[in-house]
C-alpha positions as CSV (number, residue, x, y, z in Angstrom):
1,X,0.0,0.0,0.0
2,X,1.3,3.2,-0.6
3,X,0.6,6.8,1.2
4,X,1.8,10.1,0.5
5,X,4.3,11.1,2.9
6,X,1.6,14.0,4.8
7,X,0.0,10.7,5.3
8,X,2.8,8.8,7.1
9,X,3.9,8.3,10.3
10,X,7.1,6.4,12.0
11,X,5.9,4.0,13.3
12,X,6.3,4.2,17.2
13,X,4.5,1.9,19.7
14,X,2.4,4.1,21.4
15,X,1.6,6.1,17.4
16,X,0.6,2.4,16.7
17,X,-2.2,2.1,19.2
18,X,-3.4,5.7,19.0
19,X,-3.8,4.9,15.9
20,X,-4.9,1.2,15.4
21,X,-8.2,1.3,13.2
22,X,-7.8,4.5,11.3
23,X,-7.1,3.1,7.3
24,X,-6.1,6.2,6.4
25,X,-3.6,6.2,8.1
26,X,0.0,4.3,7.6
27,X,3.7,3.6,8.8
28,X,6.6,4.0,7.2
29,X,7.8,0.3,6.6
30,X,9.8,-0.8,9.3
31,X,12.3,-2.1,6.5
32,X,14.0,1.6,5.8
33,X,17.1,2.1,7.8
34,X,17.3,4.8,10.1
35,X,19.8,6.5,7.2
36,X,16.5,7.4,5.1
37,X,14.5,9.4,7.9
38,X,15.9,12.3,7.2
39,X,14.7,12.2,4.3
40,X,11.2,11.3,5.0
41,X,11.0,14.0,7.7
42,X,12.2,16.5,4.7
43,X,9.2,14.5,2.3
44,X,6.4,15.4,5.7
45,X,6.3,11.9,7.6
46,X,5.8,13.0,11.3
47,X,7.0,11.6,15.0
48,X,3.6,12.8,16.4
49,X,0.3,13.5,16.1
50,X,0.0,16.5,13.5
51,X,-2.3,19.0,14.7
52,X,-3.4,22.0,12.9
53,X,-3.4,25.0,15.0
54,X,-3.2,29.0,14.4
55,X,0.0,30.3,16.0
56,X,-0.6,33.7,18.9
57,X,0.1,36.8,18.0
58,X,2.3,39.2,20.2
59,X,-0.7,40.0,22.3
60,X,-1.3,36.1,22.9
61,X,-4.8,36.0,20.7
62,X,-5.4,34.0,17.6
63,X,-6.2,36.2,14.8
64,X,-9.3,34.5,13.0
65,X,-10.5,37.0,10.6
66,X,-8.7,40.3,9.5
67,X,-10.5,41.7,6.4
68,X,-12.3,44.9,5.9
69,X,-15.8,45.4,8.5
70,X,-14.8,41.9,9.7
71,X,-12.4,41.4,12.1
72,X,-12.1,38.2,15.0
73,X,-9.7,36.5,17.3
74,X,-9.5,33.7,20.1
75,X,-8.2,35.2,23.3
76,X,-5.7,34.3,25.4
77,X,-4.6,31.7,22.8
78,X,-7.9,30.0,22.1
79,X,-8.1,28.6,18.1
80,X,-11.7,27.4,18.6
81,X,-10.8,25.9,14.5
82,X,-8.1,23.2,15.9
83,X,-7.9,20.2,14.5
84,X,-6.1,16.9,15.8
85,X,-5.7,14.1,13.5
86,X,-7.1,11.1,14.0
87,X,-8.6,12.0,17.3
88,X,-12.1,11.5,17.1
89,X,-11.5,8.1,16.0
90,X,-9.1,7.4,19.0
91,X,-11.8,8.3,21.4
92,X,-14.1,6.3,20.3
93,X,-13.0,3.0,21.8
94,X,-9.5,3.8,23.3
95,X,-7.9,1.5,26.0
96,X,-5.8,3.0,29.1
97,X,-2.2,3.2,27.3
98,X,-4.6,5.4,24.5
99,X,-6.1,7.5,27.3
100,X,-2.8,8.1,28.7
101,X,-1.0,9.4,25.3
102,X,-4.4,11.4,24.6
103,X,-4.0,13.1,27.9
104,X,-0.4,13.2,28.1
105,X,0.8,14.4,24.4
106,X,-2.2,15.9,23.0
107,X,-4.9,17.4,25.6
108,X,-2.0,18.7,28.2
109,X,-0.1,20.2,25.1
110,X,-3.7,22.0,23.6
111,X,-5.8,22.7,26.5
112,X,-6.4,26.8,25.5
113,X,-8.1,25.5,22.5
114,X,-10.5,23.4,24.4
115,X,-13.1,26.3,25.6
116,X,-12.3,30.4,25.3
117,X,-13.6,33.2,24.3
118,X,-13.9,34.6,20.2
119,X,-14.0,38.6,20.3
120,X,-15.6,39.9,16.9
121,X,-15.7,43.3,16.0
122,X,-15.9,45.5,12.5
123,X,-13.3,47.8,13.6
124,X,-9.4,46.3,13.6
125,X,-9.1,48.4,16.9
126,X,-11.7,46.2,18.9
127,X,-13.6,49.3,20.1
128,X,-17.0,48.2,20.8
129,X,-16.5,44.6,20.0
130,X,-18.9,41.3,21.1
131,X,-17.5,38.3,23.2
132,X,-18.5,35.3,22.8
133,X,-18.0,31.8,25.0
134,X,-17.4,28.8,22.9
135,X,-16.1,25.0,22.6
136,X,-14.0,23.8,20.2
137,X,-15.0,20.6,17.9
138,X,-11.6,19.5,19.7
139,X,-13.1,20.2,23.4
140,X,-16.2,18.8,22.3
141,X,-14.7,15.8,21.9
142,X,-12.4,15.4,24.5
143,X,-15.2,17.1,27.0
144,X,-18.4,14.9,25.5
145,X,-16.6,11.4,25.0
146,X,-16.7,8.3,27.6
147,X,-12.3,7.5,27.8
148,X,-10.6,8.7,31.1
149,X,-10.0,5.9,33.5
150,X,-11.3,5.7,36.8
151,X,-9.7,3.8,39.8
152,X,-12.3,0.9,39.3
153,X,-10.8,0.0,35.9
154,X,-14.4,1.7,34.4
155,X,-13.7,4.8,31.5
156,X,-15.7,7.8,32.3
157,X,-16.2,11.0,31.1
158,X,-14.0,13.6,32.6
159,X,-16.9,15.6,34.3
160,X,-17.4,12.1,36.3
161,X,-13.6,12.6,37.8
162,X,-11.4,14.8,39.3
163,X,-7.7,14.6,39.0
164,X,-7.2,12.3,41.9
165,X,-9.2,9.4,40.3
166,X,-6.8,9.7,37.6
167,X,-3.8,6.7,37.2
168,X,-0.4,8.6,38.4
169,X,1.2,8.4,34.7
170,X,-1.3,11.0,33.6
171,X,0.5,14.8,34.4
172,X,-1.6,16.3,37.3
173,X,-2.4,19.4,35.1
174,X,-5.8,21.5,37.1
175,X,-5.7,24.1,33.8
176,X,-6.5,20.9,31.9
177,X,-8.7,19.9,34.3
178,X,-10.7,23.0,34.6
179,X,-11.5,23.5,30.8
180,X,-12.6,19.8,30.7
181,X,-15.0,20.4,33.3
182,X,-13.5,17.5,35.9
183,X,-14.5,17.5,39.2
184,X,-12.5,19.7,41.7
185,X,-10.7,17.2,44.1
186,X,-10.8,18.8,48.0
187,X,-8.0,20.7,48.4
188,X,-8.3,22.2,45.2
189,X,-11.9,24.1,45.9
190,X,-10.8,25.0,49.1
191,X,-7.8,26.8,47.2
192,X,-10.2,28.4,45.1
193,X,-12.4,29.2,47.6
194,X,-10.0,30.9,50.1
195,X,-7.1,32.5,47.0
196,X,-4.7,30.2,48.9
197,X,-2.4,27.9,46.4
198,X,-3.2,24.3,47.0
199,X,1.1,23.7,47.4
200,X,0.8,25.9,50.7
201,X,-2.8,23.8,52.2
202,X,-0.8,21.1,51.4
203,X,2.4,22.3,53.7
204,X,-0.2,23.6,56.1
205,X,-1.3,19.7,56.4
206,X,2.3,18.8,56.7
207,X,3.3,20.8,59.8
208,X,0.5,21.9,61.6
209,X,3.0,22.1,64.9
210,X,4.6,24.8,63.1
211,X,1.6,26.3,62.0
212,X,-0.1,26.6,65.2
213,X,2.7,28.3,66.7
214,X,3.4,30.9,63.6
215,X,-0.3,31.3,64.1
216,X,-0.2,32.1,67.9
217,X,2.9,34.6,67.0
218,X,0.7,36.9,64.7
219,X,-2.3,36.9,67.0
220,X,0.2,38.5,69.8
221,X,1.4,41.2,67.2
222,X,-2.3,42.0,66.0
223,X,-3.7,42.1,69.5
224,X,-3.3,45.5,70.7
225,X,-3.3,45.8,75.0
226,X,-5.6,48.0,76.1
227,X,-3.7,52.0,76.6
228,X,-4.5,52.9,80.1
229,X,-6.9,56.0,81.3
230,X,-6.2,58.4,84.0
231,X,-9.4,60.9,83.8
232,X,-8.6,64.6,85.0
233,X,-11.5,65.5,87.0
234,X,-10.2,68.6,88.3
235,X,-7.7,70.2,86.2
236,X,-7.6,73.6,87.4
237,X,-6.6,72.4,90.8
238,X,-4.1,70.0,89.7
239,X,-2.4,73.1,87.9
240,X,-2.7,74.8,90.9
241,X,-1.3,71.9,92.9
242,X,1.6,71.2,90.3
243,X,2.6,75.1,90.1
244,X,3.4,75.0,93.8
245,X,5.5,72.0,94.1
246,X,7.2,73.4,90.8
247,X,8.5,76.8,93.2
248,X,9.7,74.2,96.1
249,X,11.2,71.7,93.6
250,X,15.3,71.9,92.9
251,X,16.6,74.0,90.1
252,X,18.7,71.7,88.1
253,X,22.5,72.0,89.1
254,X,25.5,70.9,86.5
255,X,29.0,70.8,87.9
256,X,31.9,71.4,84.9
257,X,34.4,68.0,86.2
258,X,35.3,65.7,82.6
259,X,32.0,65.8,80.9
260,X,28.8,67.8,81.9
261,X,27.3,65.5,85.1
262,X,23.5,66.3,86.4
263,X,23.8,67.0,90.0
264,X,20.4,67.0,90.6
265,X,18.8,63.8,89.2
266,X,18.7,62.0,92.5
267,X,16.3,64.7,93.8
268,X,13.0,62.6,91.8
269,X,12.3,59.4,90.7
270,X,9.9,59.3,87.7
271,X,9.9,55.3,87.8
272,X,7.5,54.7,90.2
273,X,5.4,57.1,89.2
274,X,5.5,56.7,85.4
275,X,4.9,52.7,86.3
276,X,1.7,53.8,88.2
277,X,0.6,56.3,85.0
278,X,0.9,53.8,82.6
279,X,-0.3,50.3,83.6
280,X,-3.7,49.5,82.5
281,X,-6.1,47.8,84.1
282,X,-5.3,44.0,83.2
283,X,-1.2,45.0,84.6
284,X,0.3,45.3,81.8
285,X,2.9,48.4,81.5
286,X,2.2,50.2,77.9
287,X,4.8,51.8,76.0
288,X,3.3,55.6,75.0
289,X,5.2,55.0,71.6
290,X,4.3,52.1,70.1
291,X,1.4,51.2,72.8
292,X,2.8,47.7,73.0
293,X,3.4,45.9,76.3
294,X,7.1,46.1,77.5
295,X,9.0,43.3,76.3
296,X,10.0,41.8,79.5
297,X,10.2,41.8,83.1
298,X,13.2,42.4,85.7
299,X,13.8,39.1,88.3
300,X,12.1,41.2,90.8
301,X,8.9,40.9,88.9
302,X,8.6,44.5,87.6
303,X,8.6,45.3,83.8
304,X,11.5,46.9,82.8
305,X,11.4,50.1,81.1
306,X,13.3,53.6,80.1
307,X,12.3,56.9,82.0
308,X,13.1,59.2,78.9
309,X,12.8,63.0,79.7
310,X,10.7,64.2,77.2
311,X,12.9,67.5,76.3
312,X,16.1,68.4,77.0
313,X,17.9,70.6,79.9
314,X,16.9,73.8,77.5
315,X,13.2,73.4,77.9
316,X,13.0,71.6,81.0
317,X,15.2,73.9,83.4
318,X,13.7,72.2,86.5
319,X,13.2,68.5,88.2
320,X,10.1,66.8,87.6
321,X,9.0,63.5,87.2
322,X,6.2,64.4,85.4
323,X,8.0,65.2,82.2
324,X,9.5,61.9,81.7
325,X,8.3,59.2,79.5
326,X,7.7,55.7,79.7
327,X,9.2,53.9,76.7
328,X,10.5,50.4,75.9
329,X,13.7,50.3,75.1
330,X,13.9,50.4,71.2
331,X,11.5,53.3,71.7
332,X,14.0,54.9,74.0
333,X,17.1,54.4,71.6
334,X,14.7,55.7,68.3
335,X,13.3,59.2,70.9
336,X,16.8,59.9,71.7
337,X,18.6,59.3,68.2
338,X,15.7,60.8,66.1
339,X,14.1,63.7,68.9
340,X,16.7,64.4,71.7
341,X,19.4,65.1,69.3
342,X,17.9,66.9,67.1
343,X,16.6,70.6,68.5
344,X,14.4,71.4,65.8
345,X,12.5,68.2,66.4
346,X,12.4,69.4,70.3
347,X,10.9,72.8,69.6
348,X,8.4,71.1,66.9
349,X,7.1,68.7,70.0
350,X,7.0,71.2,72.2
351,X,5.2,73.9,69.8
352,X,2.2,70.5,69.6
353,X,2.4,70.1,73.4
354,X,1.5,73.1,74.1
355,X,-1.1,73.8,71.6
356,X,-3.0,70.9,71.0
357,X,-5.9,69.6,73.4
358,X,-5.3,66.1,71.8
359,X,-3.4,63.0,74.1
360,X,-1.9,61.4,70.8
361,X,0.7,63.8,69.3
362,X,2.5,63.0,65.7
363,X,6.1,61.8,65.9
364,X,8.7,61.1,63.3
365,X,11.1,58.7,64.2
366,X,13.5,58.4,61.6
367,X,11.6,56.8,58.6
368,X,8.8,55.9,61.0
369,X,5.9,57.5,61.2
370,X,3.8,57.2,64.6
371,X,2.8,59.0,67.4
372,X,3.2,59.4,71.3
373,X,0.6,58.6,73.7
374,X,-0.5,60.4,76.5
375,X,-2.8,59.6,79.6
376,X,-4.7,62.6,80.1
377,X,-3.7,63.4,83.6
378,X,0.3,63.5,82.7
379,X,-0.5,65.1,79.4
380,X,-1.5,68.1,81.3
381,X,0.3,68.2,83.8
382,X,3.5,68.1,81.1
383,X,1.8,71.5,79.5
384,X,1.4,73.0,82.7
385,X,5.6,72.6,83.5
386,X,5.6,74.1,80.4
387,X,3.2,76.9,80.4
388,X,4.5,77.6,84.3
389,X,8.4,78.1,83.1
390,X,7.1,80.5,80.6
């Protein structure tokens, strides 16, 4: 019998079976040496399935129609005209090693062309153009035909499956899956369902130790603690009370020895006093930068924190506890690198202390943007120091 070579195949085992029943159809005879397939390949024999397919253009559509008034293209690679030879007649009584080449070499490789959309439009610019949803004659057949396997030895049609029912030879491929319609196995709707990939429920499943713990971790940085209250009922007579201990309080001293040494620091202790300002209700000892409990306690039981004066020796001229600050200590180290050395960011803070009713003041802390915290009581009575050494 002879065949024109755009009829011919080699003859592989697998081409064989995919094959077997289709007379129009042949092999080259296996009685060429492998010196003359060269040549055939040159005359249009083929090592796989030929399939007739419009290439993408640079935007990733198949052009369909480009003529004057009539213009039309498969998006996203979809050439609804494919056409696989010899398929139809493979599907129509195919074993498992048939299924498996189908699936493997041909569906896998072709799957945009099974369903997508075809834009028409008269205009070559698109500009008020029709979609339309459609099905290839090639995804009709691979969607409408009885010949995936199922564990039970049965063919079924792939709506009836999902990729788990599938034999492990066939390449786990959910694109595929999706445009034939096939089931959705567990993990992979709960994927869809939640915008998580299935690869990371899987590694969830794997360590849920780790999980658990990674999960605690985040709930400790998302749960705020409460910032404590301390209500001025009578702020007139606070003032009052504030302005005379500020006459019988110490002038700050400095004696000239190596460096600059404050004589007069012993004279208050803002610790106890900031601890008891700052503590809210549940115990827990609040930072008034980033509102966060401080990271640890001492042995004794008591948190540890920095007393940070909130100015420096130029605006504060006398001893007060009242205008320190409770601060963890990388709040400390960022107030006193990005506000205590720097004067104009002093006079900016205490320009918004003294005008502003508001507890929460802006801060700038480098690159950081965030604010400072007040209870009300120490709030005021830090504006009165101020107002009073005016």
């Amino acid at each position: 019998m002879y065949l024109k070579p755009c009829e011919l195949y080699f003859g592989s085992d697998e081409m064989r079976l995919y094959f077997s029943g289709n007379n129009a159809i042949g092999f080259v005879n296996t009685e060429y040496t492998e010196s003359s397939r060269t040549l055939f390949e040159k005359l249009g024999v083929a090592d796989s399935v030929r399939v007739s397919r419009e290439r993408q253009n640079g935007r990733g559509h198949v052009v369909l129609e480009d003529r004057h008034g009539c213009h039309e293209r498969g998006l996203d690679g979809f050439d609804p005209y494919i056409d696989v030879e010899g398929l139809e007649i493979a599907l129509a009584s195919p074993v498992l090693e048939t299924s498996e080449f189908i699936w493997n070499n041909i569906a896998v490789r072709h799957f945009l062309c099974i369903r997508g959309v075809v834009e028409s439009c008269s205009r070559q610019t698109y500009e008020g153009s029709t979609k339309e949803d459609r099905i290839s004659e090639f995804g009709h057949l691979l969607i409408e035909k009885t010949w995936l396997p199922f564990s039970d030895g049965n063919l079924k049609k792939p709506g009836e499956l999902s990729l788990d029912d599938l034999p492990e030879s066939f390449i786990r491929d959910e694109k595929l899956a999706q445009k034939l319609g096939m089931k959705l196995d567990l993990i992979a709707k709960l994927a869809e369902e939640t915008g998580v990939t299935a690869e990371d429920i899987e590694l969830l499943k794997l360590h849920p130790t780790e999980f658990q713990q990674w999960k605690e971790a985040i709930a400790a940085v998302m749960e705020n603690p409460a910032f404590p209250e301390r209500v001025s009922f009578d702020q007139e007579r606070r003032r009052i009370k504030l302005a005379e201990q500020l006459e019988d309080s110490s002038t700050k001293k400095y004696e000239q020895v190596d460096r600059s040494v404050r004589t007069t620091r012993g004279a208050i202790d803002p610790t106890p006093w900031l601890r008891n300002q700052y503590t809210n209700d549940a115990g827990q000892l609040i930072c008034q930068i980033c509102k966060e409990e401080m990271p640890f306690r001492k042995r004794d039981g008591e948190y540890y924190f920095e007393a940070v004066e909130a100015l420096t020796k130029d605006h504060f001229t006398r001893e007060n506890e009242e205008q320190f600050l409770a601060l963890c200590p990388l709040c400390s180290a960022m107030y006193k690198e990005f506000v205590k050395s720097d004067e104009e960011a002093m006079v900016e803070l205490k320009h918004v202390i003294r005008t502003t009713d508001e507890c929460v003041l802006p801060l700038l802390l480098g690159d950081l943007n965030t604010s400072i915290r007040f209870v009300e009581t120490h709030f005021q009575d830090i504006r009165t120091i101020l107002e009073e050494q005016e």
